[in-house]
ROMI-626236 format. One record per residue: residue number from 1; residue in three letters; y negated, z, x of N, C-alpha, C in turn. Coordinates in pm, 1 decimal, padded with zeros to 6 digits. Atoms other than C-alpha are relative to their C-alpha. Example, Ala and Ser with C-alpha at 12.3 -4.5 7.8 and 13.67 -1.06 7.14 Angstrom:
BEGIN
+-----+-----+----------+----------+----------+----------+----------+----------+----------+----------+----------+
|   n | res |   nnorth |      nup |    neast |  canorth |     caup |   caeast |   cnorth |      cup |    ceast |
+-----+-----+----------+----------+----------+----------+----------+----------+----------+----------+----------+
|   1 | ala |  00119.0 |  00000.0 |  00089.0 |  00450.0 |  00780.0 |  01230.0 | -00120.0 |  00000.0 |  00090.0 |
|   2 | ser |  00119.0 | -00006.0 | -00082.0 |  00106.0 |  00714.0 |  01367.0 | -00109.0 |  00073.0 | -00077.0 |
+-----+-----+----------+----------+----------+----------+----------+----------+----------+----------+----------+
//
This chain:
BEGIN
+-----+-----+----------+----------+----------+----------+----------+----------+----------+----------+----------+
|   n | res |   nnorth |      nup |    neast |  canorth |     caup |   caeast |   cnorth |      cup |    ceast |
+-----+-----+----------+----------+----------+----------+----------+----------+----------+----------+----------+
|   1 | unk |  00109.5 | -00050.4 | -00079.7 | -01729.7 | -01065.9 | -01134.8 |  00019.9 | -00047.3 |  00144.1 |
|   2 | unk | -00003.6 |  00063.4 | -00151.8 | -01808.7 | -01237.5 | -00781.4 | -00024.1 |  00135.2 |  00087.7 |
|   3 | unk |  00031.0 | -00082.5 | -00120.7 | -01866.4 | -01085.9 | -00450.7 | -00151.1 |  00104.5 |  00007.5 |
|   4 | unk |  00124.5 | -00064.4 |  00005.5 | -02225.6 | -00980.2 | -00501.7 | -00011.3 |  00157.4 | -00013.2 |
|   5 | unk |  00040.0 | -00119.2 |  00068.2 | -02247.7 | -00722.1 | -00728.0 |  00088.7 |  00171.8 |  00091.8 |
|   6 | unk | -00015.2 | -00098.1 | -00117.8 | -02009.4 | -00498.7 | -00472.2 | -00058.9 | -00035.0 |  00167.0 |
|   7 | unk |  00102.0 | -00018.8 | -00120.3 | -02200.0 | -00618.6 | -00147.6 | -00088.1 |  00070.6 |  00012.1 |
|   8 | unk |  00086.1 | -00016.1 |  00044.0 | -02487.9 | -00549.9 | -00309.1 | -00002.3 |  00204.0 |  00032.7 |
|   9 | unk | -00009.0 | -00147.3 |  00002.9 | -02394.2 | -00174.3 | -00384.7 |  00006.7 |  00053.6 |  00173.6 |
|  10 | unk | -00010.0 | -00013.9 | -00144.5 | -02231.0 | -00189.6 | -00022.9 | -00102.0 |  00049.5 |  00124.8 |
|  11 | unk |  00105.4 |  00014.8 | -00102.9 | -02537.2 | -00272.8 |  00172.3 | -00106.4 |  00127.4 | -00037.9 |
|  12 | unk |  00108.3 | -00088.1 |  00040.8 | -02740.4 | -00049.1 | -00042.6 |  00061.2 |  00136.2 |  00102.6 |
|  13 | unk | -00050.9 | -00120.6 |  00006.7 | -02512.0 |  00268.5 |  00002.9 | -00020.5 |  00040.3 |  00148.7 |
|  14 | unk | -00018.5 | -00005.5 | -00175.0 | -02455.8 |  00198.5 |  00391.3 | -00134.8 |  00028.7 |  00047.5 |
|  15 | unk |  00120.8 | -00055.0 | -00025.6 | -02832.4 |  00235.1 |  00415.5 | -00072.7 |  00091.5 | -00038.3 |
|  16 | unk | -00028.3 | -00124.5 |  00052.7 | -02856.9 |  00515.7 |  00215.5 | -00140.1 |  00030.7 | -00079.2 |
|  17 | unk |  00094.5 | -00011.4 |  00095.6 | -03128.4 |  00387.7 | -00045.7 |  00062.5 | -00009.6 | -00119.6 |
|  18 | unk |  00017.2 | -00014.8 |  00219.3 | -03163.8 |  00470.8 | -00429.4 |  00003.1 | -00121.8 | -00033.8 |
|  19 | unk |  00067.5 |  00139.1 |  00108.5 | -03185.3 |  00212.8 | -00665.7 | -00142.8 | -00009.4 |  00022.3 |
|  20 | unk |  00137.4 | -00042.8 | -00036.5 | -03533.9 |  00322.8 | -00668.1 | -00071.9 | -00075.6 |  00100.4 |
|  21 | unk | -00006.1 |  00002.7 | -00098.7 | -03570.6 |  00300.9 | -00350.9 | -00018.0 | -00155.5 |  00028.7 |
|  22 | unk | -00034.4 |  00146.8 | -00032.1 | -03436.7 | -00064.9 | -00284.7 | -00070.1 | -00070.1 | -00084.8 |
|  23 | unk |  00083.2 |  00045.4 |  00149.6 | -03651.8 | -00148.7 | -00615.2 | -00140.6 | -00054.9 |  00102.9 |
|  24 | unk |  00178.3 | -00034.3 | -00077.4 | -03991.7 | -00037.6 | -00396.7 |  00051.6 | -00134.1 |  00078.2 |
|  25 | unk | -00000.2 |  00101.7 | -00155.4 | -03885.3 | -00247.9 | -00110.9 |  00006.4 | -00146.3 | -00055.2 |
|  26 | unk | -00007.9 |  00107.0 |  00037.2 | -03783.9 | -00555.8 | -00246.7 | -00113.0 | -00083.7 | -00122.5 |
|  27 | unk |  00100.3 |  00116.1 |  00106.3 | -04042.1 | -00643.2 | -00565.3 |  00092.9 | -00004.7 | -00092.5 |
|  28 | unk | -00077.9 |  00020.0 |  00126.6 | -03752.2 | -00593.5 | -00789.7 |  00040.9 |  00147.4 | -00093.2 |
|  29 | unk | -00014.3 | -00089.8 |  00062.6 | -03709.2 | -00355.3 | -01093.9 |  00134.8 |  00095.8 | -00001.9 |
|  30 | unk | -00104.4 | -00069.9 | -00057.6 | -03452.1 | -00043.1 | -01037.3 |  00117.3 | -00021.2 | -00145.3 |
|  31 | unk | -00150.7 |  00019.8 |  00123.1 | -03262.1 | -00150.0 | -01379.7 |  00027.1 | -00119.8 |  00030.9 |
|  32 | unk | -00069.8 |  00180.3 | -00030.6 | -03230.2 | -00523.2 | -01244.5 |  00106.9 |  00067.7 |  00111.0 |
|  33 | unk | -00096.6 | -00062.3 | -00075.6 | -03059.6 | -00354.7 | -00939.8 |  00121.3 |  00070.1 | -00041.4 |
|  34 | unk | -00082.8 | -00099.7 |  00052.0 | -02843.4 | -00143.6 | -01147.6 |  00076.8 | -00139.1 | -00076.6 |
|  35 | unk | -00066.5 |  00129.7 |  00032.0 | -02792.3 | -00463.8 | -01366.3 |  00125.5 | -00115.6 |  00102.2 |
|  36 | unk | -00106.6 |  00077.1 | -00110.0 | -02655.0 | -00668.8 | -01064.5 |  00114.5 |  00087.6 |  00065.4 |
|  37 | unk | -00134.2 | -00116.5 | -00060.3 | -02415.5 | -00385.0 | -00891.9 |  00076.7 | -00000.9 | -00148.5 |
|  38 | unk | -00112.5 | -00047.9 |  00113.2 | -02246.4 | -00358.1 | -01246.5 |  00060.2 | -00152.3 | -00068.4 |
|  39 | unk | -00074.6 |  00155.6 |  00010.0 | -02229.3 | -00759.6 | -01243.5 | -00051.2 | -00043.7 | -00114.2 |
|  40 | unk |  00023.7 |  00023.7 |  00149.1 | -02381.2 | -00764.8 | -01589.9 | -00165.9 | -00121.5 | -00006.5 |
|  41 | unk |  00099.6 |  00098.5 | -00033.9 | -02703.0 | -00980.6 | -01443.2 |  00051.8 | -00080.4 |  00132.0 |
|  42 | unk |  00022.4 |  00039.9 | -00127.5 | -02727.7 | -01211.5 | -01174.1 | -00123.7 | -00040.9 |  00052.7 |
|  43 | unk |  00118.5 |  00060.9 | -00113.3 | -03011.6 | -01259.0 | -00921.2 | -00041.1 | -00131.0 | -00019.6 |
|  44 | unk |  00064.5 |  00156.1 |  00014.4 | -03267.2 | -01504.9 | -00992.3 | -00054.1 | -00028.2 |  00211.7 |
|  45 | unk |  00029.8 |  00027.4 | -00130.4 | -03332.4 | -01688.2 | -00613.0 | -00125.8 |  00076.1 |  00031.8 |
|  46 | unk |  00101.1 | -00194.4 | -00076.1 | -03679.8 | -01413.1 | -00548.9 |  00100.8 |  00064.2 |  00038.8 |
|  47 | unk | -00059.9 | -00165.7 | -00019.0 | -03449.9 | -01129.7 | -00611.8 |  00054.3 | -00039.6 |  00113.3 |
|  48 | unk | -00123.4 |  00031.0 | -00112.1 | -03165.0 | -01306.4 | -00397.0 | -00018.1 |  00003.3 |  00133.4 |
|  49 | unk | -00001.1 | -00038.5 | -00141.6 | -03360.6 | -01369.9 | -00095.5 | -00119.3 |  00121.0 |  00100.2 |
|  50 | unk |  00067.4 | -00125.1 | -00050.9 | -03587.0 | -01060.0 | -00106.1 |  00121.8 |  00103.3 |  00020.7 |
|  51 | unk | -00068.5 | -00118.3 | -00012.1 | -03285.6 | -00832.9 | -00128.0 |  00072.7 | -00046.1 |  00131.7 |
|  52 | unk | -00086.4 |  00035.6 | -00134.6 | -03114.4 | -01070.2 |  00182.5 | -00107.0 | -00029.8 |  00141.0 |
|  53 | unk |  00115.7 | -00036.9 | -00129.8 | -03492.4 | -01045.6 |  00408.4 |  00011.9 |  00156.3 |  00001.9 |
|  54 | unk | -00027.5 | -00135.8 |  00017.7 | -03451.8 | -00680.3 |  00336.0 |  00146.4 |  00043.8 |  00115.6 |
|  55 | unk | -00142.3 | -00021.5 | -00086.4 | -03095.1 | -00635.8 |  00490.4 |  00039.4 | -00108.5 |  00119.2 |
|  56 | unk | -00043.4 |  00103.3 | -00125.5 | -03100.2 | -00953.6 |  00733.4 |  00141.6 | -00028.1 | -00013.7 |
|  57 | unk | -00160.3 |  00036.8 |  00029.2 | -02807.3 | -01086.9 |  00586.2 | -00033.7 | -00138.3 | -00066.8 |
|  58 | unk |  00064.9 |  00125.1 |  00097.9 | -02809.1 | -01441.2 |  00430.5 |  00110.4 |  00018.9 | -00125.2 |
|  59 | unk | -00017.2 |  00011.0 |  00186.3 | -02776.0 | -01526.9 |  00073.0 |  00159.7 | -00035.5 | -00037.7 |
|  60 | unk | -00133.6 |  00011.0 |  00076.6 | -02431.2 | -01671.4 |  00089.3 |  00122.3 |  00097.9 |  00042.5 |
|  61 | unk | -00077.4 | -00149.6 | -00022.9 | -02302.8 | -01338.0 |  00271.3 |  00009.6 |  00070.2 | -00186.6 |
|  62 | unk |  00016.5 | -00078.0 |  00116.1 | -02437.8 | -01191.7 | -00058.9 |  00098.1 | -00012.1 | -00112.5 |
|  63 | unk | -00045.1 |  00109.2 |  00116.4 | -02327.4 | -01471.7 | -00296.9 |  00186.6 |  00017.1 |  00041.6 |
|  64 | unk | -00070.4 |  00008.1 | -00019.9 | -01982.7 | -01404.8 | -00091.4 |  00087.6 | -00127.8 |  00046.9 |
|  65 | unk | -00041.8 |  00149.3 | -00034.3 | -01961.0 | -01776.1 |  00034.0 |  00076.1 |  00026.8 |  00125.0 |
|  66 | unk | -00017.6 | -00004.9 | -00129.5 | -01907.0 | -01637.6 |  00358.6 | -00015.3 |  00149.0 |  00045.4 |
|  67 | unk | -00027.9 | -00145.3 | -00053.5 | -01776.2 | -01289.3 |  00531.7 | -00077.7 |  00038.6 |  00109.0 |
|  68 | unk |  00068.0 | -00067.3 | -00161.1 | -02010.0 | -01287.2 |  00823.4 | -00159.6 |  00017.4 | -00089.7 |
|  69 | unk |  00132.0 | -00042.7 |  00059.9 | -02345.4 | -01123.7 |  00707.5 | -00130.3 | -00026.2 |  00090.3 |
|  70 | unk |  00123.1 |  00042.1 | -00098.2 | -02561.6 | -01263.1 |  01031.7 | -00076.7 | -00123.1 | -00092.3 |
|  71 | unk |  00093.2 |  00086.0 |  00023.8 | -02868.6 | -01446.8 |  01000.3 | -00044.8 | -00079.3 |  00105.5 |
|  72 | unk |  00056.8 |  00068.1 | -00131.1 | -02962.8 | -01771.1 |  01205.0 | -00121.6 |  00016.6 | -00025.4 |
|  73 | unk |  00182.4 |  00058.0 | -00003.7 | -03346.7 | -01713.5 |  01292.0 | -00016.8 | -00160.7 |  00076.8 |
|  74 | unk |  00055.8 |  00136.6 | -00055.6 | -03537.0 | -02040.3 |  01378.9 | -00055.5 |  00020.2 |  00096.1 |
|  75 | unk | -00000.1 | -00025.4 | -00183.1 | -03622.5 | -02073.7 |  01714.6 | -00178.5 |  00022.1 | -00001.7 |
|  76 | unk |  00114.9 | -00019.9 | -00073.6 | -03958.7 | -02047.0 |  01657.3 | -00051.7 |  00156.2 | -00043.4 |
|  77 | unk | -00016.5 | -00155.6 |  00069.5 | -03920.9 | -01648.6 |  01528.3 |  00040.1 |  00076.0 |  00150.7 |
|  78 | unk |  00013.0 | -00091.5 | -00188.5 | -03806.1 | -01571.6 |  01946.2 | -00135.2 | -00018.0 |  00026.1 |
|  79 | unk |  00134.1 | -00028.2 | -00113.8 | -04014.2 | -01431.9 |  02169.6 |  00014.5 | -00082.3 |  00138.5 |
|  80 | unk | -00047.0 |  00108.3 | -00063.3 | -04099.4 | -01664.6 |  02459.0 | -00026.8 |  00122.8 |  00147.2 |
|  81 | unk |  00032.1 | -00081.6 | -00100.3 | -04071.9 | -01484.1 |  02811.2 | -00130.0 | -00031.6 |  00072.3 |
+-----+-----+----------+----------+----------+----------+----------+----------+----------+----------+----------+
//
């Protein structure tokens, strides 16, 4: 089992949504969620980067490629003074 499936739980818990919950928000079903935290599915690329626009974390934070959970926005996502 990779990094995911405990991020996953991680990020959820720390924000202090349901399965349910994180289901509504994202477009994804609350037994796929339950599926991935127990490692027994993995995230098709939707799920992956609706559940990582959701938390502002990128995909290979998720995927565990990488320990830093920031997201570079593109410059044209600032505000201009």
């Amino acid at each position: 089992m990779g990094e995911f499936p405990e991020r996953l739980r991680r990020l959820r818990e720390r924000n202090r949504l349901s399965r349910y919950r994180l289901s509504e928000l994202c477009g994804i079903s609350s037994d796929q969620i339950r599926r991935y935290e127990l490692g027994n599915r993995k995230p098709g690329t939707d799920a992956l980067e609706a559940i990582a626009d959701y938390f502002e974390v990128s995909t290979d934070y998720l995927l565990g490629r990488t320990d830093y959970p920031c997201v570079v926005k593109p410059l044209s996502s600032h505000k201009k003074n």
